[in-house]
ROTIVEX-354323 format. One record per residue: x, y, z of N, C-alpha, C in turn. Coordinates in steps of 0.05 Angstrom, whole numbers, padded with zeros to 5 digits, always signed. Example, Ala and Ser with C-alpha at 12.3 -4.5 7.8 and 13.67 -1.06 7.14 Angstrom:
BEGIN
+00264-00114+00156+00246-00090+00156+00264-00066+00156
+00257-00045+00142+00273-00021+00143+00258+00001+00157
//
This chain:
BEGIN
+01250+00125+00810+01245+00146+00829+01272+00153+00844
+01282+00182+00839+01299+00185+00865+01303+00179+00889
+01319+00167+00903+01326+00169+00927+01332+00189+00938
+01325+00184+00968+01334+00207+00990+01364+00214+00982
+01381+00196+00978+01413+00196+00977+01410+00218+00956
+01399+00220+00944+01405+00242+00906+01397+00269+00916
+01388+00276+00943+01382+00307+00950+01406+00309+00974
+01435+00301+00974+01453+00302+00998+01471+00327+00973
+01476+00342+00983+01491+00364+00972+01509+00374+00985
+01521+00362+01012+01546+00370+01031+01561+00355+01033
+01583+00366+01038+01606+00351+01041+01622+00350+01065
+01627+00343+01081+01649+00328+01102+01683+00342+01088
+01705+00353+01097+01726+00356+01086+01747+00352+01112
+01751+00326+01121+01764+00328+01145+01803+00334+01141
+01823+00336+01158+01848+00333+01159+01861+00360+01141
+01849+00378+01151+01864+00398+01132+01885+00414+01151
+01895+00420+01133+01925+00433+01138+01915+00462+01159
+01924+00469+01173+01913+00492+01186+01910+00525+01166
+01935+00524+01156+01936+00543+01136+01907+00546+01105
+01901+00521+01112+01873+00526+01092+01856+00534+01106
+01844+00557+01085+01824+00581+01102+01804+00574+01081
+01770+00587+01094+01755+00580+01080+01750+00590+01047
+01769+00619+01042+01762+00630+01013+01788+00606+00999
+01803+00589+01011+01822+00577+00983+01803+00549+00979
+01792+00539+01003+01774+00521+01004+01750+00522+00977
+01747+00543+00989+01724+00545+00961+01728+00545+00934
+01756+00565+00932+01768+00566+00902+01779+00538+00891
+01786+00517+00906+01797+00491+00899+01768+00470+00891
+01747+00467+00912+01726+00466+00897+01706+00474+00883
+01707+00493+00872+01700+00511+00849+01706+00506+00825
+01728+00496+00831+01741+00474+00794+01718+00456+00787
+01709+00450+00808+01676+00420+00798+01661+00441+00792
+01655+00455+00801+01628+00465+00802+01622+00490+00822
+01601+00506+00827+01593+00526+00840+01594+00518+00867
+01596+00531+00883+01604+00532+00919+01580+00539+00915
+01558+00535+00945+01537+00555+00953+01559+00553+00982
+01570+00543+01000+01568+00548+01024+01601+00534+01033
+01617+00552+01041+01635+00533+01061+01637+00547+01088
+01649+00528+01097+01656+00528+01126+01682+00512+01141
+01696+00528+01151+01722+00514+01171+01716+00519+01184
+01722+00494+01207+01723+00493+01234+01755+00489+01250
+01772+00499+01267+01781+00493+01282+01789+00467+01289
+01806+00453+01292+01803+00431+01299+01819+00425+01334
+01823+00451+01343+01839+00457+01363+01859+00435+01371
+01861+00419+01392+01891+00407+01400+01892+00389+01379
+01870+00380+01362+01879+00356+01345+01901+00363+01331
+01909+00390+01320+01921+00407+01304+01912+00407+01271
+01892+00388+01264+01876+00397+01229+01850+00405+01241
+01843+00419+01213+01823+00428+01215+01796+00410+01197
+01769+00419+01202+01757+00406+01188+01738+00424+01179
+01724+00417+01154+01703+00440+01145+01681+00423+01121
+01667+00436+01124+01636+00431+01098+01631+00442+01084
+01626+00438+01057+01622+00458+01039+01596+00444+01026
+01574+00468+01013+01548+00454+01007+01548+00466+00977
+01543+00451+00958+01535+00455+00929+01497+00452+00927
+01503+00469+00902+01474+00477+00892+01463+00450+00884
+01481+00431+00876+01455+00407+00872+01480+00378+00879
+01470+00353+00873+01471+00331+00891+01496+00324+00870
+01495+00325+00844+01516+00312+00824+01540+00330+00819
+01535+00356+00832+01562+00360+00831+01580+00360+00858
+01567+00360+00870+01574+00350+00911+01581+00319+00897
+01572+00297+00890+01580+00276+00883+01607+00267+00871
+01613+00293+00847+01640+00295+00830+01664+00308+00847
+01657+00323+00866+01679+00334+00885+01690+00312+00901
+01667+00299+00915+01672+00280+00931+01697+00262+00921
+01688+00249+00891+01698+00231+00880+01726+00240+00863
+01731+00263+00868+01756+00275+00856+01780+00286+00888
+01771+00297+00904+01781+00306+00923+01796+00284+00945
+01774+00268+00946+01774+00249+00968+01809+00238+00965
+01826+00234+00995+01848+00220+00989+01866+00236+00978
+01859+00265+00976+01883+00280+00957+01898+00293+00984
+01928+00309+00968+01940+00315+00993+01944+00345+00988
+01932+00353+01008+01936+00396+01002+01954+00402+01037
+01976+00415+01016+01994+00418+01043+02008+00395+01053
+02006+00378+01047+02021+00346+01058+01994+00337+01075
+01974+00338+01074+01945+00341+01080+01938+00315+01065
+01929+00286+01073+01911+00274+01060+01890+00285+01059
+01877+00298+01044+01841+00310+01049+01823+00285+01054
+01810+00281+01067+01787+00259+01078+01748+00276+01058
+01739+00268+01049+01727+00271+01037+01698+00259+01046
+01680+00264+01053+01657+00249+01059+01636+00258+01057
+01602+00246+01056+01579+00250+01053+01575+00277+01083
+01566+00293+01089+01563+00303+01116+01526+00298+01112
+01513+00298+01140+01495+00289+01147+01487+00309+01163
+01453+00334+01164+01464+00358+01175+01442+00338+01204
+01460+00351+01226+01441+00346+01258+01413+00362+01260
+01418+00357+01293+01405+00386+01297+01405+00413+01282
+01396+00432+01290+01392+00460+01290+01411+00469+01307
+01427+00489+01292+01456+00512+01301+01448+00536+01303
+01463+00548+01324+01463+00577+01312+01475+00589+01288
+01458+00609+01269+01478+00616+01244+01495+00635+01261
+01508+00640+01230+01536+00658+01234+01533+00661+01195
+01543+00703+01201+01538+00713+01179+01569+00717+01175
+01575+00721+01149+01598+00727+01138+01596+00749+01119
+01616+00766+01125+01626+00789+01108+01652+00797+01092
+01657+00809+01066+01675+00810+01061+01687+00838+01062
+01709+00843+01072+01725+00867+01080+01755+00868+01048
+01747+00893+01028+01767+00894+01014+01778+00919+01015
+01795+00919+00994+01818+00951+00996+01832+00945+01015
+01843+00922+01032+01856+00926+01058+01892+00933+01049
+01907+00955+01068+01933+00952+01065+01942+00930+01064
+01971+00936+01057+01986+00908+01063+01995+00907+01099
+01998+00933+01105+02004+00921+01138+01980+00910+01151
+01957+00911+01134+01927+00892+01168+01926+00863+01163
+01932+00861+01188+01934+00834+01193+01902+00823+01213
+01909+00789+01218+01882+00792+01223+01875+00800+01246
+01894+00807+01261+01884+00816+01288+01881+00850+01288
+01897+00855+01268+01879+00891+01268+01854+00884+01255
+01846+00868+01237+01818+00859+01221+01797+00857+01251
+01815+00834+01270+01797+00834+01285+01791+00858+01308
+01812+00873+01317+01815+00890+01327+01788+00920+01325
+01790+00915+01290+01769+00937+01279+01741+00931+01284
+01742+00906+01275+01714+00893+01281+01701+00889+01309
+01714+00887+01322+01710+00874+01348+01695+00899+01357
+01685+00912+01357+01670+00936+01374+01640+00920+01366
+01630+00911+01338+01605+00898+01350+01606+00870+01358
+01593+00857+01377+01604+00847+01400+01599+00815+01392
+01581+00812+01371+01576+00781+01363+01599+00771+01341
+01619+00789+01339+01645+00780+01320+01651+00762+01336
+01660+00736+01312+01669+00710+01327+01696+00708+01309
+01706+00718+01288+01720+00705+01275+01742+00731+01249
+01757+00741+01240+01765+00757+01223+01793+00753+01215
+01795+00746+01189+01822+00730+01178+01823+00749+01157
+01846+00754+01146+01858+00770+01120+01868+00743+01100
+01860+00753+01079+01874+00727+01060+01906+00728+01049
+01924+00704+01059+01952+00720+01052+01961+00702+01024
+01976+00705+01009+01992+00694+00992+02007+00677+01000
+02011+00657+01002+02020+00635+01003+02053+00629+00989
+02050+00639+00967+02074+00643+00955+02094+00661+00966
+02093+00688+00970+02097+00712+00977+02101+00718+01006
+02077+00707+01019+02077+00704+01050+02060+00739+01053
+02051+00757+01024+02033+00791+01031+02015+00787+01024
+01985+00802+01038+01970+00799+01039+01960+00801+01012
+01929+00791+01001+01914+00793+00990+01901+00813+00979
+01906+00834+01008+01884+00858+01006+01850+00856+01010
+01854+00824+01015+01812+00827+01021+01818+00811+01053
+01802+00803+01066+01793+00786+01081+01764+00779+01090
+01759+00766+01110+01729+00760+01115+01728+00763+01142
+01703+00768+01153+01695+00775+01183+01668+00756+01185
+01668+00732+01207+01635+00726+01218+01631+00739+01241
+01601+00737+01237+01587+00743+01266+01574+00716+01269
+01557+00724+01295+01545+00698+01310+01516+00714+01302
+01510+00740+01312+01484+00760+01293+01477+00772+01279
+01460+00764+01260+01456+00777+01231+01459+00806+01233
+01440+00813+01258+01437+00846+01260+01472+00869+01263
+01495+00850+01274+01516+00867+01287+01530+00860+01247
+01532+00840+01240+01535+00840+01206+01532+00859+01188
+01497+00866+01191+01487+00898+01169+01497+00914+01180
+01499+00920+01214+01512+00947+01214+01539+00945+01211
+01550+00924+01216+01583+00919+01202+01577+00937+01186
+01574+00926+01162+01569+00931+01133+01559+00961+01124
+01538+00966+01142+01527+00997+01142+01542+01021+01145
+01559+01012+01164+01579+01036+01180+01605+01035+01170
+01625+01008+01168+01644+01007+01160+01655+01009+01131
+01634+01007+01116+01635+01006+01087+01652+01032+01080
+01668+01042+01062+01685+01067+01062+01691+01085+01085
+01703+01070+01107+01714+01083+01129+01741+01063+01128
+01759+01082+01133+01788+01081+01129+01796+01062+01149
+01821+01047+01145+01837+01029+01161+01857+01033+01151
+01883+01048+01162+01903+01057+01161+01906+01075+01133
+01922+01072+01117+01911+01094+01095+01897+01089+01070
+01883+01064+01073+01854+01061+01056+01830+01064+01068
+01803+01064+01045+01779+01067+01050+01769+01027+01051
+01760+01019+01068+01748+00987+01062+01730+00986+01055
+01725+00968+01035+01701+00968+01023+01689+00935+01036
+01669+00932+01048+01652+00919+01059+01621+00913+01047
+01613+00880+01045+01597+00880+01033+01594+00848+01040
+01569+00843+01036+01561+00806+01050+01587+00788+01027
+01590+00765+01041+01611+00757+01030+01590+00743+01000
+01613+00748+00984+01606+00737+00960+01587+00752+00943
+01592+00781+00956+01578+00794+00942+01542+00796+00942
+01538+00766+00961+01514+00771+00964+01480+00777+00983
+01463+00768+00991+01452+00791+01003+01454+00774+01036
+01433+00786+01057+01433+00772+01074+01428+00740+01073
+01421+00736+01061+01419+00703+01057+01443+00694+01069
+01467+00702+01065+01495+00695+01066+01495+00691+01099
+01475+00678+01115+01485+00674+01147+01476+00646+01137
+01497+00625+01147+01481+00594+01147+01489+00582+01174
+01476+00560+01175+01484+00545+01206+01512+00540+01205
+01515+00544+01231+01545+00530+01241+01546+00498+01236
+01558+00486+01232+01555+00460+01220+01573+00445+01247
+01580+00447+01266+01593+00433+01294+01565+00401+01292
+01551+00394+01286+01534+00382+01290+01517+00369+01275
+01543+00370+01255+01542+00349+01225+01562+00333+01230
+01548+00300+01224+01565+00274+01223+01572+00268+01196
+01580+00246+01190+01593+00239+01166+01592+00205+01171
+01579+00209+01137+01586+00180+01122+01610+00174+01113
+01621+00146+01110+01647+00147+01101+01637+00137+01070
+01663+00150+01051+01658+00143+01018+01679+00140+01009
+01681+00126+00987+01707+00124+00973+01723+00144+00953
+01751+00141+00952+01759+00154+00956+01764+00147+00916
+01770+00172+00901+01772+00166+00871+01797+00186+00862
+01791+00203+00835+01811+00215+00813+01815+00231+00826
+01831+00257+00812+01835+00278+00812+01836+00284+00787
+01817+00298+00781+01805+00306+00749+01802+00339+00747
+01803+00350+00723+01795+00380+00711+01802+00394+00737
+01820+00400+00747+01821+00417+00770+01859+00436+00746
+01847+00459+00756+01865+00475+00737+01887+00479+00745
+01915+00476+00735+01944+00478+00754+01949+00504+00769
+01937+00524+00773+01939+00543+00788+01916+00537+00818
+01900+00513+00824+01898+00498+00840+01909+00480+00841
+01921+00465+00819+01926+00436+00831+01954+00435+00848
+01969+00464+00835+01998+00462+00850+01996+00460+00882
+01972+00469+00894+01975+00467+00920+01969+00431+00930
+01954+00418+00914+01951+00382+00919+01964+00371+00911
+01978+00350+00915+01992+00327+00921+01972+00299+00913
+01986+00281+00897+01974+00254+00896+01988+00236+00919
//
């Protein structure tokens, strides 16, 4: 019979580099397997950040664990662990903003956004290599409702001399609001490989 332990599908990702944002987060574990969910948090004066990401089932949350754990992104040991969800959070919806120029940064991102009033959060994705933008970024809210009309109103309305195209992140529908995770603990686990992860990720980790 299964154990409780075989339905844990989150992960703990502590000590990250500040520069890791939640879309490279995802693309790095995506090499195991399908993302349903990430999340960075801030780690304010500590200066790293920390974040959770949740997979569609328990054995591939298991193989990330056991591949990631101990690795170094950014000069970053990554800390890797079981996360354990608390209480009940408030959600927070996420959107994705594309077509962006190269001059918006995230504070014109947030600047644009910021008129509906439950925006908590709006980052542009930059190149790392290059130090120029992406051309997409992401925007949360704290309310689903200020999100759709995000999405409703801003969708092909111009930001400097493009049209943005706006749409729930990942393409997909409202589902895309999950809990804030501030109020998830963590198991500690051991720490293993670094396996099948493709060199156009792995150049950013370190053994």
């Amino acid at each position: 019979m299964p154990s409780a332990n075989d339905n844990r599908k989150t992960l703990y990702v502590g000590n990250l580099d500040q520069r890791v944002v939640d879309y490279m987060l995802r693309e790095i574990f995506s090499a195991i397997g399908p993302v349903k969910h990430v999340k960075i948090i801030a780690g304010g004066k500590t200066g790293s950040n920390y974040g959770f990401i949740e997979f569609f089932d328990h054995y591939t949350a298991e193989q990330a664990l056991e591949t990631m754990n101990g690795r170094r992104l950014f000069g970053h040991d990554v800390r890797v662990n079981w996360a354990v969800q608390g209480a009940s959070s408030p959600q927070k919806c996420h959107i994705f903003v594309g077509d962006l120029g190269p001059d918006v940064s995230d504070q014109v991102l947030s600047q644009t956004f910021g008129i509906f009033h439950s925006m908590a959060d709006a980052r542009v994705m930059w190149d790392l290599t290059t130090g120029h933008s992406r051309g997409f970024g992401f925007v949360s809210f704290r309310d689903r409702s200020d999100a759709e009309q995000a999405i409703a109103t801003m969708n092909g309305e111009r930001l400097g001399s493009r049209a943005m195209r706006v749409n729930w992140a990942n393409q997909k529908t409202p589902a895309h609001c999950y809990s804030n995770t501030n109020n998830i603990t963590t198991n500690n686990s051991k720490a293993a490989r670094l396996s099948n992860i493709p060199g156009s990720r792995r150049s950013m980790i370190r053994h």
